[in-house]
C-alpha positions as CSV (number, residue, x, y, z in Angstrom):
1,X,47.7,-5.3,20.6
2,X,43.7,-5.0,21.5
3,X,41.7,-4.2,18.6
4,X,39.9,-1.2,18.5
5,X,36.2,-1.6,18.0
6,X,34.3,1.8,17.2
7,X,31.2,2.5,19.1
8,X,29.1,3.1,15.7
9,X,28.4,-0.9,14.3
10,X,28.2,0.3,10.9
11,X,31.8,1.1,10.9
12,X,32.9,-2.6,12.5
13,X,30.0,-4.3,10.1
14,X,31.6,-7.1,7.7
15,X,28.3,-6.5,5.7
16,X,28.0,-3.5,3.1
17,X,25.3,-1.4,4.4
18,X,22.9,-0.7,1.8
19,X,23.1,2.7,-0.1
20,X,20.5,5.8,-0.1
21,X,19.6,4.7,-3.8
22,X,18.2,1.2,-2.9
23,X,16.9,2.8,0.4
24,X,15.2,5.4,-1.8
25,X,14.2,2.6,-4.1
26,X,12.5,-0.1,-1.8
27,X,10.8,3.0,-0.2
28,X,9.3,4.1,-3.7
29,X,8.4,0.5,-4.0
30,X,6.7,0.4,-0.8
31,X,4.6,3.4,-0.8
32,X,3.5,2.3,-4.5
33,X,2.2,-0.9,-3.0
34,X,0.6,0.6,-0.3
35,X,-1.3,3.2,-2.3
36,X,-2.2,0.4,-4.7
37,X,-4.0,-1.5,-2.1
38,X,-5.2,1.3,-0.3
39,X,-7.2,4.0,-3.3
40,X,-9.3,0.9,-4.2
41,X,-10.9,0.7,-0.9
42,X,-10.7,4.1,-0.1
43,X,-8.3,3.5,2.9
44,X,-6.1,7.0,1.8
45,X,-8.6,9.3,2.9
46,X,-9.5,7.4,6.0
47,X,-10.2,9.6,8.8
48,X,-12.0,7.4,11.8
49,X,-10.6,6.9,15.4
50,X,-12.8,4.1,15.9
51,X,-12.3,0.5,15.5
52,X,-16.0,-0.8,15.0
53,X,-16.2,2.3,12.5
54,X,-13.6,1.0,10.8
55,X,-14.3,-2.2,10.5
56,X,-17.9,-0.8,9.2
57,X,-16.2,1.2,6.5
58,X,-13.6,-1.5,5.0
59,X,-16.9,-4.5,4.7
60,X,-18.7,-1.4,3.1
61,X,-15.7,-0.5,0.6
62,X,-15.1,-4.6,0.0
63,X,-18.8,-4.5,-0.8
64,X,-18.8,-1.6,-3.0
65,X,-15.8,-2.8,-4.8
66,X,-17.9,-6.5,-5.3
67,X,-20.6,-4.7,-7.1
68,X,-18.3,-2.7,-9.4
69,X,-16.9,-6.0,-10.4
70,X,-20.1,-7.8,-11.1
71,X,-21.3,-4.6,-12.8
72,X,-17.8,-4.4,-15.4
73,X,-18.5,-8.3,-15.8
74,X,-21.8,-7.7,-16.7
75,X,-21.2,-4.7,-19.3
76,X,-18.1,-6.4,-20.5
77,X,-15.8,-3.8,-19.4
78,X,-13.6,-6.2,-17.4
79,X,-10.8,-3.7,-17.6
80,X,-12.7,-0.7,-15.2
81,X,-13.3,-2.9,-12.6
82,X,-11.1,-0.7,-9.9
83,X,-13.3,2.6,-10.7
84,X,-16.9,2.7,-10.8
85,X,-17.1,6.5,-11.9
86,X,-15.0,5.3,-15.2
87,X,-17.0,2.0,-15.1
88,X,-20.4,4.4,-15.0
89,X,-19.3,7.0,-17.3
């Protein structure tokens, strides 16, 4: 007797195929992450097609965040150092 192999590979997989509630939960991981590195520099509201624009735009928002550092080291408010409108206020 041939085996029958089904045409979907999830059914003939040896491997458990993970579930909607880790895909759900690596997703919610993921987009946490990415909004974490991205409100800092300001990369969420990015709206430029170009590339030297860009790369104009993330030195100026590395800068920017430099000087809000130095600034919250300097007025000993080490714990506002991903805000400067908290870190000025």
């Amino acid at each position: 007797m041939i085996p029958i192999i089904s045409i979907n590979p999830r059914n003939s997989s040896d491997l458990p195929q993970p579930s909607g509630f880790t895909d759900d939960k690596i997703r919610t991981i993921t987009e946490r992450t990415n909004n974490i590195v991205k409100n800092p520099l300001g990369l969420s509201t990015l709206k430029i097609n170009k590339t030297t624009a860009l790369k104009a735009e993330l030195i100026l928002a590395g800068i920017t965040q430099l000087i809000a550092l130095i600034i919250s080291y300097k007025i000993n408010k080490k714990h506002r150092i991903l805000s400067i409108k908290s870190l000025i206020a």
